[in-house]
C-alpha positions as CSV (number, residue, x, y, z in Angstrom):
1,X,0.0,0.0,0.0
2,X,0.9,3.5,-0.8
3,X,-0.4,6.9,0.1
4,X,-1.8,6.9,-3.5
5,X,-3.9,4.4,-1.9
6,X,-5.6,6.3,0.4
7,X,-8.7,7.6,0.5
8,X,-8.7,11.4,-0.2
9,X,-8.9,14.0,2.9
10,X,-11.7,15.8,0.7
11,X,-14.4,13.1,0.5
12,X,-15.1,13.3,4.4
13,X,-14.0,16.6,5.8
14,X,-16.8,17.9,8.3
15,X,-15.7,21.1,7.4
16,X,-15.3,24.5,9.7
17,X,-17.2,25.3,12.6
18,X,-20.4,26.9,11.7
19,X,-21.0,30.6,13.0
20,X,-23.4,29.4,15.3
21,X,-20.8,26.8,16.4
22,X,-17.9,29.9,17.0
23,X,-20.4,32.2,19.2
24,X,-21.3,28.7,21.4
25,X,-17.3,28.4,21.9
26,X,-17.5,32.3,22.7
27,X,-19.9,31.9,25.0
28,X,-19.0,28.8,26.7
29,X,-15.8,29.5,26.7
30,X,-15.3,26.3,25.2
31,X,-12.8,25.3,22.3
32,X,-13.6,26.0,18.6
33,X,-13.5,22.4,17.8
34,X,-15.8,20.8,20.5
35,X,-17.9,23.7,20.2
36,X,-18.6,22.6,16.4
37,X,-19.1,19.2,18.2
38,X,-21.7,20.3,20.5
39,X,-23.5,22.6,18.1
40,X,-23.6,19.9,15.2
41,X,-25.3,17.3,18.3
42,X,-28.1,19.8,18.5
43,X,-26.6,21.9,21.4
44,X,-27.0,25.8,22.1
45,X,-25.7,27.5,25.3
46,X,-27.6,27.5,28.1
47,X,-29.2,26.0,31.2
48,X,-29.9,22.9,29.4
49,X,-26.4,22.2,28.3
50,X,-24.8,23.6,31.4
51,X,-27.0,21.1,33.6
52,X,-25.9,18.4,31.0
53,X,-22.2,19.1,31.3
54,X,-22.0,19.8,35.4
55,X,-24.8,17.0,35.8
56,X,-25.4,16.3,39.5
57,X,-27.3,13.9,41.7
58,X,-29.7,16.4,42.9
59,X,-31.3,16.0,39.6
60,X,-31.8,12.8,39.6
61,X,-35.5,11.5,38.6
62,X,-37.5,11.1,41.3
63,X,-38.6,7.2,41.5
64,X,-42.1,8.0,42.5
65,X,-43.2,6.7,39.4
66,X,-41.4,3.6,39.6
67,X,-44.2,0.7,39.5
68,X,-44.4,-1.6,42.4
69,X,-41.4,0.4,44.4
70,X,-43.5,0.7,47.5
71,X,-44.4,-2.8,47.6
72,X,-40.5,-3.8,47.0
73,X,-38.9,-1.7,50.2
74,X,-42.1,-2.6,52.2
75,X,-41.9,-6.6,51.6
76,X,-37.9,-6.4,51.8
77,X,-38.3,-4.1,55.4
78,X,-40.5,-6.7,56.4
79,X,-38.3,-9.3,55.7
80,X,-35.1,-7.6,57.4
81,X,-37.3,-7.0,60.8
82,X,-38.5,-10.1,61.4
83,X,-35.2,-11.9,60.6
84,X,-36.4,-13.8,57.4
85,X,-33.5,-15.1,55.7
86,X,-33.7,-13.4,51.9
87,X,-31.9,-14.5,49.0
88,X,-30.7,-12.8,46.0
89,X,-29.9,-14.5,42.8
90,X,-28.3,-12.3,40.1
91,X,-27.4,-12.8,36.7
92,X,-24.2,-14.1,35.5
93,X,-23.0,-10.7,33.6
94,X,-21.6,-7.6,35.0
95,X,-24.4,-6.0,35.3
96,X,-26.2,-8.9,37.5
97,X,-23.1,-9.3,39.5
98,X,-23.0,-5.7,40.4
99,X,-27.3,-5.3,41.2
100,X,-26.8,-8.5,43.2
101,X,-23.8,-6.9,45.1
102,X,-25.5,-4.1,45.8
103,X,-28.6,-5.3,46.6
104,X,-27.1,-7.8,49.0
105,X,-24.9,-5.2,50.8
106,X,-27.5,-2.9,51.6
107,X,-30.0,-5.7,53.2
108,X,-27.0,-6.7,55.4
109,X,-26.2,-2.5,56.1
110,X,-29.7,-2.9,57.6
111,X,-29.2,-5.6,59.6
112,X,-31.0,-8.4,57.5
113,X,-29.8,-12.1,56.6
114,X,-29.0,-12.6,53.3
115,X,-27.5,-15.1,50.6
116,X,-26.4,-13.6,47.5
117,X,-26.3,-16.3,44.5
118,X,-25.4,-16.3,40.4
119,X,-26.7,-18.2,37.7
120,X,-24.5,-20.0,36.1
121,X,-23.9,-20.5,32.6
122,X,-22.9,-24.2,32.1
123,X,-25.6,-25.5,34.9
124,X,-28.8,-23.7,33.7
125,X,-28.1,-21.5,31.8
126,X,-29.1,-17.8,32.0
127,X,-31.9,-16.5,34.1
128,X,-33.7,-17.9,36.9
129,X,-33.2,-21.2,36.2
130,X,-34.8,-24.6,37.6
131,X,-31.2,-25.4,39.2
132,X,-31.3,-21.5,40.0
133,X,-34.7,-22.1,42.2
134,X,-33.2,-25.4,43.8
135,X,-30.3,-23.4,45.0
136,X,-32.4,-20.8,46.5
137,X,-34.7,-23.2,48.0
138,X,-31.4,-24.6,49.5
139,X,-30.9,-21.6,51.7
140,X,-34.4,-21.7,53.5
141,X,-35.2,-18.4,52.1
142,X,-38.4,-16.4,52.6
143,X,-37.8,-14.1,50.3
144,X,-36.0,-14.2,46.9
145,X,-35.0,-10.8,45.1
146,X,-33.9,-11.5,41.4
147,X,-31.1,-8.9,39.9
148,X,-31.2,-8.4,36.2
149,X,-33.1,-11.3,35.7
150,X,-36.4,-12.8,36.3
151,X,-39.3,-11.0,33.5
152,X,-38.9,-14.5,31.3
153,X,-39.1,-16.7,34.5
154,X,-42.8,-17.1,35.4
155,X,-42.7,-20.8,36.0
156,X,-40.1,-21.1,38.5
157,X,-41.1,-17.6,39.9
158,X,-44.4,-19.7,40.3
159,X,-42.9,-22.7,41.7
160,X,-40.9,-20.6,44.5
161,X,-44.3,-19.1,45.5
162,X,-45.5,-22.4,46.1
163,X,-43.3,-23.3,47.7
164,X,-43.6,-20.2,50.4
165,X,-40.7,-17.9,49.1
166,X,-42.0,-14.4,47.3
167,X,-40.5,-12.8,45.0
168,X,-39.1,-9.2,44.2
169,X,-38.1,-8.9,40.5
170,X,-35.3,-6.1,39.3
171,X,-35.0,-6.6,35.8
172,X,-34.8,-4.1,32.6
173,X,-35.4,-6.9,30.1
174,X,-38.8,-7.2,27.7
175,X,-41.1,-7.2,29.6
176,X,-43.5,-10.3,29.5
177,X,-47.4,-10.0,28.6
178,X,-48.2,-12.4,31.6
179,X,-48.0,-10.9,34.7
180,X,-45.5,-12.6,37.2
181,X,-46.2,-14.1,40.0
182,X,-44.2,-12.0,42.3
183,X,-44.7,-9.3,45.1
184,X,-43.0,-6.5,43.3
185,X,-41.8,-6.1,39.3
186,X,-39.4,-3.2,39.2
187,X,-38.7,-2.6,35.6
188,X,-39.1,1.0,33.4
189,X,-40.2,-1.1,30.8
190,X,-43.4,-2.1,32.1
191,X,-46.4,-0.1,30.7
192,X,-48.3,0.7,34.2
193,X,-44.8,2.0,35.0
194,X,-44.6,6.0,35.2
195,X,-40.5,6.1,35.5
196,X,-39.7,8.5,32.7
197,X,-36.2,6.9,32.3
198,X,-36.3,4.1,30.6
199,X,-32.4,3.3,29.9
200,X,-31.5,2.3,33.5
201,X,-29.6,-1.0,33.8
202,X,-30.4,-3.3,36.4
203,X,-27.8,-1.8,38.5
204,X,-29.7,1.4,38.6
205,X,-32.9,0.1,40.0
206,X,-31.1,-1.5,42.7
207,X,-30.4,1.6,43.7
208,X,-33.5,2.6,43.7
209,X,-34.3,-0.2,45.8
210,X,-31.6,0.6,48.5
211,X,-32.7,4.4,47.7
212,X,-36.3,3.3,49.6
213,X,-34.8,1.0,52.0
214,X,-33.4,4.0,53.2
215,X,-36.3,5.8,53.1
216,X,-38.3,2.8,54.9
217,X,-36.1,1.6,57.3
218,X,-32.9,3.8,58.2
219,X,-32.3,7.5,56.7
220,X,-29.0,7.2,58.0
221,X,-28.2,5.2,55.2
222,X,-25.7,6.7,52.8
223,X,-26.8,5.2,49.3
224,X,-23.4,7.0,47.2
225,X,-21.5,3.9,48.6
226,X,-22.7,1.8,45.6
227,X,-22.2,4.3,42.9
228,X,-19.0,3.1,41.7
229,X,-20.9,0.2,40.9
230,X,-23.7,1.5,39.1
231,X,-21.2,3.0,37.3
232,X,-19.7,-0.5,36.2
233,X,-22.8,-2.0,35.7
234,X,-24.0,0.8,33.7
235,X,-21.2,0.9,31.2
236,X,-20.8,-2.4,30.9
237,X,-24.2,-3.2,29.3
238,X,-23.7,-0.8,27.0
239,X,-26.8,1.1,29.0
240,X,-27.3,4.7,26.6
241,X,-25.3,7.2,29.1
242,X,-28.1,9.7,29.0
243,X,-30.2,11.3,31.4
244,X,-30.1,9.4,34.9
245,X,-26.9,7.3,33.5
246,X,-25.4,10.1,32.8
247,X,-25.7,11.2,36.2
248,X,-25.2,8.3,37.7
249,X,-22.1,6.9,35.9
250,X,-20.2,10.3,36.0
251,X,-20.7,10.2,40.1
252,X,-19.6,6.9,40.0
253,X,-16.6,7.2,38.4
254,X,-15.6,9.9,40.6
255,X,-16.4,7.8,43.3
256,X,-14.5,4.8,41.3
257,X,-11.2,7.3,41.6
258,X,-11.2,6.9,45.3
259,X,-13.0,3.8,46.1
260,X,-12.7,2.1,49.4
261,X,-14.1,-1.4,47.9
262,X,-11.1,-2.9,47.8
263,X,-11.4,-5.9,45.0
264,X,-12.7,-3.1,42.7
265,X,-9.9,-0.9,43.3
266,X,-7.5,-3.6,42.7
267,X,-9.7,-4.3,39.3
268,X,-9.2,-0.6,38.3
269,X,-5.4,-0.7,39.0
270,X,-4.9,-4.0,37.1
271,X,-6.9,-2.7,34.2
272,X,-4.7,0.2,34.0
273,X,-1.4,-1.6,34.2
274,X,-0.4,-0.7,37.7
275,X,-0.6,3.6,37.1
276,X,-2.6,5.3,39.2
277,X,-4.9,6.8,36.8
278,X,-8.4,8.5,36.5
279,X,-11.0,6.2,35.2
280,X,-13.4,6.6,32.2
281,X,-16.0,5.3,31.1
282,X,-14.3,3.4,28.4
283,X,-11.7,2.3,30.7
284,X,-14.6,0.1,32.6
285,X,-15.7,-1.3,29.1
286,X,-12.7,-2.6,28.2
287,X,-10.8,-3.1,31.5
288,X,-12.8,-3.6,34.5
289,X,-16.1,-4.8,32.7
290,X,-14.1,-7.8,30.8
291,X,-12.4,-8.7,34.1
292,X,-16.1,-9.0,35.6
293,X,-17.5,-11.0,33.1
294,X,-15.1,-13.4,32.6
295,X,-15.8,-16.1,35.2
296,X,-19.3,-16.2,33.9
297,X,-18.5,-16.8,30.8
298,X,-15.4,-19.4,31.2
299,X,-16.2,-21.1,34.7
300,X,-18.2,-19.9,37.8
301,X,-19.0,-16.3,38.2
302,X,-18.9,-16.7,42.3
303,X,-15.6,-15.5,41.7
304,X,-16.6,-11.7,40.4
305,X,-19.1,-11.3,42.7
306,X,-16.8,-12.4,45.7
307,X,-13.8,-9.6,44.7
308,X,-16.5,-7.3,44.8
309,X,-17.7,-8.1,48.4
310,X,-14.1,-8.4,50.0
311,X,-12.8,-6.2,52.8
312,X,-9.9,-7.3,53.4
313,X,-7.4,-6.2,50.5
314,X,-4.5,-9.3,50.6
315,X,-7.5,-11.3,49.9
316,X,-9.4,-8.7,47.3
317,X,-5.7,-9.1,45.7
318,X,-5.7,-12.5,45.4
319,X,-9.1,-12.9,44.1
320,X,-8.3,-10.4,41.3
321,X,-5.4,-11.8,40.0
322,X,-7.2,-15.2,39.7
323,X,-10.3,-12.8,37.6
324,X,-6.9,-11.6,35.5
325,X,-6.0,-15.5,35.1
326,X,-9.2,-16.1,33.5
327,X,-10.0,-13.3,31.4
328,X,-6.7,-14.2,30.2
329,X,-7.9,-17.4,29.1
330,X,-10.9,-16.4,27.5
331,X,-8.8,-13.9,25.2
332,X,-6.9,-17.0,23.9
333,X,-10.4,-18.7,23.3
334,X,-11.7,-15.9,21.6
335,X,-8.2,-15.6,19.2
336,X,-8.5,-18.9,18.2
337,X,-12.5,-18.7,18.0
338,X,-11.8,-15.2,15.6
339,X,-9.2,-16.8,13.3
340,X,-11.9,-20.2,12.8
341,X,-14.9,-17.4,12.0
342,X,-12.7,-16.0,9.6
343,X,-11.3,-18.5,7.6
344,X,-14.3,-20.3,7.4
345,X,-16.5,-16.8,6.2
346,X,-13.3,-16.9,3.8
347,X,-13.9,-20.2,2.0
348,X,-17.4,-20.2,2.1
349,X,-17.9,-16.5,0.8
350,X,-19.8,-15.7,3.7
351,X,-18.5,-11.7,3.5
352,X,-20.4,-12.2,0.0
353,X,-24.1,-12.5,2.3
354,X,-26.5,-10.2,3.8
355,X,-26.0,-11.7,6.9
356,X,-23.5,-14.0,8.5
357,X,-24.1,-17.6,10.6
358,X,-20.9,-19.6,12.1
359,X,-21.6,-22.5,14.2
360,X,-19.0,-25.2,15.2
361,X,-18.6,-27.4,18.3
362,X,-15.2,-26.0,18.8
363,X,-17.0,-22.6,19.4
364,X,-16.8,-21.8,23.4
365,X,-21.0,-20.8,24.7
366,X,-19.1,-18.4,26.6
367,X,-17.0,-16.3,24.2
368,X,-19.7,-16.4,21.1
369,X,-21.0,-13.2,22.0
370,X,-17.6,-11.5,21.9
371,X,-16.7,-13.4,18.7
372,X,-20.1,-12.3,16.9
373,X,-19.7,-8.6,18.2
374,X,-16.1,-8.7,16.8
375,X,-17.2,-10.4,13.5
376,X,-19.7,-7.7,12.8
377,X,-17.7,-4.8,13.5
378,X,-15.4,-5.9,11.1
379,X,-17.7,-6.6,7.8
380,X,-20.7,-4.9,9.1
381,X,-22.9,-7.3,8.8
382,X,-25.4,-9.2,11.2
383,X,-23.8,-12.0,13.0
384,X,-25.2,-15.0,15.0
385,X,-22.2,-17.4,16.0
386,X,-23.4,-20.8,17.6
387,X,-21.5,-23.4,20.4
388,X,-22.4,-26.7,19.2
389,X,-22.9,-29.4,22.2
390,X,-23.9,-32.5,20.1
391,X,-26.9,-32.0,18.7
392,X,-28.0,-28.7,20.9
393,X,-26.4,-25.3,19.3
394,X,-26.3,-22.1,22.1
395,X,-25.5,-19.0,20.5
396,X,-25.4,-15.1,20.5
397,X,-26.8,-12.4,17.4
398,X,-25.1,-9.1,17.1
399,X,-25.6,-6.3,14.6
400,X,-24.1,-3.4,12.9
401,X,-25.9,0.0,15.0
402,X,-29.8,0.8,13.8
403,X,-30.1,-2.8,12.7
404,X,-33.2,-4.1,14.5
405,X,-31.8,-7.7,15.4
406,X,-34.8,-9.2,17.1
407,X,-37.3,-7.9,14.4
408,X,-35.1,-10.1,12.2
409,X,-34.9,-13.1,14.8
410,X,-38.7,-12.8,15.0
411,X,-39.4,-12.9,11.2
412,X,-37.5,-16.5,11.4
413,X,-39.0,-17.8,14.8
414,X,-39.7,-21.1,13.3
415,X,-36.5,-21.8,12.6
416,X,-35.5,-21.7,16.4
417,X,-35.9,-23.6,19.2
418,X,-35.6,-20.3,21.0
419,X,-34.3,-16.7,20.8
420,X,-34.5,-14.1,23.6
421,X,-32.8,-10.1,23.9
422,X,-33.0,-6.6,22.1
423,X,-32.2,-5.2,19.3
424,X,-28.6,-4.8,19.7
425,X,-28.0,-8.1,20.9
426,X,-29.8,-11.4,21.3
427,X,-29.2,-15.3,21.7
428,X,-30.0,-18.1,20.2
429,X,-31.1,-21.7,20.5
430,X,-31.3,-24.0,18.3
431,X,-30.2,-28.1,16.9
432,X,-27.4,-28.4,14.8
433,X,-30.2,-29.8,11.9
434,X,-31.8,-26.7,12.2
435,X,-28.8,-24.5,11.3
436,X,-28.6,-24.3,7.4
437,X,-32.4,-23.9,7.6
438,X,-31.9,-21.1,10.1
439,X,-29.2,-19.4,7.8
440,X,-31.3,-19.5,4.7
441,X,-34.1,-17.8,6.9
442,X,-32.1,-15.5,8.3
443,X,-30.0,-14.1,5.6
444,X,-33.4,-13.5,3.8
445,X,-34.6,-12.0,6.6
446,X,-31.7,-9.2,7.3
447,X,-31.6,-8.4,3.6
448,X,-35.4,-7.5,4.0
449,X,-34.5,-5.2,6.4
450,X,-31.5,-4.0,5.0
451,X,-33.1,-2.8,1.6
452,X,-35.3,-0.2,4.0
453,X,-32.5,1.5,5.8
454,X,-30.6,4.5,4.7
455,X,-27.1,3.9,3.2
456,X,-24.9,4.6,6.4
457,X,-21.4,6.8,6.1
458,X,-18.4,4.7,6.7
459,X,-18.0,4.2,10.4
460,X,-14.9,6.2,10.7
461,X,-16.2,9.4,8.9
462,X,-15.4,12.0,11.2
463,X,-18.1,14.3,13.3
464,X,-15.9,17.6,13.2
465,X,-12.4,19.4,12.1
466,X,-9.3,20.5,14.6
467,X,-9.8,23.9,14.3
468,X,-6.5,25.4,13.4
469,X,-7.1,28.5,15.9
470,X,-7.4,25.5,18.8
471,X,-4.4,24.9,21.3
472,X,-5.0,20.8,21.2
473,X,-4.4,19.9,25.0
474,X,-7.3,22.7,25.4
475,X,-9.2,21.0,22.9
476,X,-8.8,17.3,24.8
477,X,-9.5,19.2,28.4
478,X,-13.0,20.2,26.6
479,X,-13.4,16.7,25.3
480,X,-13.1,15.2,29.1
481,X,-15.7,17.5,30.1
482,X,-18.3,15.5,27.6
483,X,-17.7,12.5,30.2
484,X,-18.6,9.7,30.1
485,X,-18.9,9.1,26.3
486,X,-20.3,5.8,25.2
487,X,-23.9,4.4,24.1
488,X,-25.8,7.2,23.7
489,X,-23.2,9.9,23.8
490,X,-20.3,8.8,21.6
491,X,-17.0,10.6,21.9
492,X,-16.3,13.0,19.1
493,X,-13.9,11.9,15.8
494,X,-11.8,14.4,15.0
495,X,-10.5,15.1,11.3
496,X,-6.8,16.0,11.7
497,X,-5.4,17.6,8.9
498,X,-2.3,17.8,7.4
499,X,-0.3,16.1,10.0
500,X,3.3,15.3,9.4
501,X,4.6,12.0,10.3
502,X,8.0,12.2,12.0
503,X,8.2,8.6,12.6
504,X,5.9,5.2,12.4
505,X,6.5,1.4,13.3
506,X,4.8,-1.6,14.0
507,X,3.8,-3.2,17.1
508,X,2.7,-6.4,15.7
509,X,-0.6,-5.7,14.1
510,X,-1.2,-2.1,15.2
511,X,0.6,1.1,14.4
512,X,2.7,4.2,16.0
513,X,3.4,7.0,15.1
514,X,5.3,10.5,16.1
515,X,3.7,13.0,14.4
516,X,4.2,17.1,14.3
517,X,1.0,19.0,14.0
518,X,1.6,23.1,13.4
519,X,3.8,23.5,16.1
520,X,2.5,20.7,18.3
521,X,4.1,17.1,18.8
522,X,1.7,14.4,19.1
523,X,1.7,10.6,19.2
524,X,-1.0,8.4,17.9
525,X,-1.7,4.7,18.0
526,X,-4.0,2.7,15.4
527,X,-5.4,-0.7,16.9
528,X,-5.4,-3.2,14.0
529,X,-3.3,-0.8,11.3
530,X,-0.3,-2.0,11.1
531,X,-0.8,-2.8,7.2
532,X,-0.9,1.0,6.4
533,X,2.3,1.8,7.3
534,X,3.8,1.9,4.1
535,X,1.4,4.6,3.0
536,X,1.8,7.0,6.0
537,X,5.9,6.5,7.1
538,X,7.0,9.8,5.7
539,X,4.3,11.1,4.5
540,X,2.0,14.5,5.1
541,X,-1.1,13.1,5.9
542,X,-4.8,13.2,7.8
543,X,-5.9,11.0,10.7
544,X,-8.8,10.3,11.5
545,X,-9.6,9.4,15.3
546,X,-10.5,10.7,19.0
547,X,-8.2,12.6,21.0
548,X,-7.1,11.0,24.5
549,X,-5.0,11.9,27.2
550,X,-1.5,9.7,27.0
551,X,-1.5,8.7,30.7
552,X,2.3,6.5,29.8
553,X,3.6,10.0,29.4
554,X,2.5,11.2,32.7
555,X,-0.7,12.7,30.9
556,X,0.4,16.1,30.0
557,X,-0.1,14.9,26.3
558,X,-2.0,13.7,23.9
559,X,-2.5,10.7,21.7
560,X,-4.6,10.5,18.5
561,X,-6.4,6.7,18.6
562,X,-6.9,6.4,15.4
563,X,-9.2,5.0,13.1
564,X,-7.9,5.4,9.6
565,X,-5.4,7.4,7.7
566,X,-6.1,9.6,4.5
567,X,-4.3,11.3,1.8
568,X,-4.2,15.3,2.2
């Protein structure tokens, strides 16, 4: 490759800042560049946007209008005064390990008896499970609270009533058209449910929860405790950080920064490599959630939950570095699961399809998700990748963004032996005779749906231009005050024009380079873009990519992460 062979600076330049866009930066006091940003997102100065860059807890929704709350705090209370012993069974993903955590540590702040337990993948699967309810039924329990989990599970919900255990549901799945049989259904979804906010992860109602606990039982009871959780929990199922998330999750990672949970500090520290640094919102997603989710998806998610309960830090320690063992282990799965999807979508011509289908018994039931996700990122296509177990076939659908995945599980129903989720991401079930049926089915189906949406820009297009009149460590000081960026509110891509490269190499398959910008010096890194190397070494160029803080230069500069490279 040459820089011949780059795609020209012109075809995607945003252009300058818009007058509008100059007199927000003028009035904000904000840089020319993330001005443009904010102003091309629909933003103008004032309260609005001031509230919605100095977000605080005080503006919080008020959970009044959250069905069944009342009944919730009032049957837990109950439970807690006269000694009932309570259990709470969580899902096996970060999100359920942090709502049962939380959930668990507030009953026993108020003085009740409690047994927090996990689903496990590899013995019943997810949800509330029939081995989930003989494990709760174990413990003598009175009263079961479910975290993330629980609107699908009407027949063992059922089964617990009868046999004398109620039920108090936290869950921000579809909700069911037939009612469960429990005391209390806490979930925005619901239609009778007057919560305005309907993006909170499970983690967030169980703070809710502990929110009226408070208010029922003991005022005295400082709820902030379990934001650095929420936080986690939050990010890490890709919940849209708007509104109460964004509240929520910025507080939380303040609170993350100075943490007295032990195991999750340790997390944070490991995830950044040993340095003491401030953590973001994309630092949990890629650091601290994978670290959480790996024992559920390679073994016995016990593990997670128990780091995140520990006081006593030598032990915290220990538990973390087994959590780093094993998330080790599932990136080697998923390497060798990655280089199988692709050859075989190589000699079949799958990148030729609509949509894609993989399914092999070498396939871990654990890592498909991540190996789907990955798949689709890459072609940009709809993925379902299936674990076959004999004749049985477990698997996980992902999809390109505005790509309505269950509509196009739904339209090939019949094909399955089941399918639950949303439209981002679902799973599968299904035999492996049903799979070339289910492929045919489902192609059609996503090609359906794919001749009604728009035509999309490339994915690394970018939003807005580095203004030449902007001092760029200015600039990325603006861009950290647009925290946290994920779902919802993605972090700006900056167009970087006209950026000399002073010096590029290889590290393996991704790429670094030194570059001089006006007067500036910057580095950049480019996951994955080893291969254009040739083109840029040298060369005057543009980058395309967001601007972070380079925290293994002591963080008083900046690195481009870039996503491509184009010819000026």
């Amino acid at each position: 490759m040459t820089a011949d062979d780059l795609v020209s600076v012109d075809s995607c330049d945003p252009g300058p800042p818009s007058d509008e866009a100059c007199e927000l930066a003028r009035t904000v006091g904000f840089s020319f560049t993330v001005a443009d940003a904010l102003q091309r997102a629909g933003w103008a100065a004032g309260a609005k946007l001031d509230r919605w860059l100095e977000p605080k807890l005080a503006h919080l929704t008020p959970p009044d209008g959250m069905a069944d709350l009342d009944q919730a705090a009032q049957r837990v209370a109950d439970a807690i005064r006269s000694h009932e012993s309570i259990a709470v069974f969580g899902d096996y993903d970060c999100d359920g390990i942090t709502s049962t955590a939380i959930v668990t540590e507030a009953i026993e702040a108020l003085g009740g008896t409690v047994t927090p337990l996990l689903a496990n993948r590899f013995a019943g699967g997810y949800g509330f499970s029939n081995p989930g309810l003989e494990r709760v039924l174990q413990t003598k329990a009175s009263l079961l609270v479910t975290c993330d989990c629980g609107s699908a599970d009407h027949e063992r919900l059922a089964a617990a009533r009868k046999a004398g255990v109620d039920s108090v549901v936290i869950d921000h799945h579809l909700v069911p058209e037939q009612s469960l049989p429990a005391v209390a259904f806490l979930n925005p979804h619901r239609p009778d449910c007057g919560f305005p906010f309907k993006g909170l992860a499970s983690c967030g109602l169980a703070l809710i929860l502990a929110t009226a606990l408070r208010k029922t039982l003991d005022k005295r009871l400082d709820v902030r405790r379990w934001l650095d959780l929420v936080a986690v929990g939050t990010v890490a199922d890709v919940a849209p950080l708007e509104g109460d998330n964004r509240t929520l999750v910025r507080a939380g990672l303040a609170r993350l920064a100075a943490t007295e949970r032990v195991g999750l500090s340790a997390l944070a520290i490991k995830g950044a490599r040993g340095r003491k640094v401030p953590t973001t919102a994309e630092d949990v997603a890629f650091q601290i959630a994978p670290r959480i989710n790996a024992p559920g998806r390679m073994a016995d998610p016990k593990l997670a939950l128990d780091a995140l309960l520990e006081r006593d830090p030598g032990r915290a320690q220990a538990l973390v570095e087994q959590l780093d063992q094993i998330t080790q282990d599932r990136r080697d799965v998923q390497q060798t699961m990655m280089a199988e999807a692709l050859s075989e979508i190589a000699a079949k011509g799958f990148a030729q399809d609509p949509a894609i289908v993989l399914a092999s018994a070498n396939f871990h039931p654990g890592v498909v998700g991540i190996v789907a996700g990955r798949v689709t990122a890459q072609l940009g296509k709809p993925t379902v990748v299936v674990a076959l177990d004999g004749d049985t076939g477990r698997g996980s659908a992902r999809a390109p963004a505005g790509f309505r995945l269950y509509d196009s599980l739904v339209a090939c129903r019949e094909k399955l032996s089941g399918f639950g989720g949303h439209q981002a991401a679902a799973g599968v079930e299904l035999s492996a005779a049903q799979i070339e049926g289910f492929r045919d089915a489902w192609r059609q189906a996503c090609a359906d749906q794919l001749a009604t949406l728009p035509p999309s820009a490339e994915p690394w297009c970018p939003d807005v231009r580095l203004d030449e009149r902007d001092d760029v460590m200015q600039v990325l000081a603006d861009l950290e005050r647009l925290e946290p960026c994920g779902k919802g509110n993605r972090a700006p891509k900056l167009l970087f024009r006209d950026v000399e490269v002073v010096k590029s190499r290889r590290l393996k398959t991704h790429l670094k380079l030194d570059l001089r910008l006006g007067g500036a010096r910057l580095s950049a890194f480019g996951p994955d873009l080893a291969d254009l190397e040739p083109a840029v070494a040298g060369q005057r160029i543009a980058l395309v990519g967001r601007l972070k803080r380079d925290w293994w230069r002591g963080g008083t500069t900046a690195e481009v992460l870039m996503e491509t490279a184009l010819r000026s």
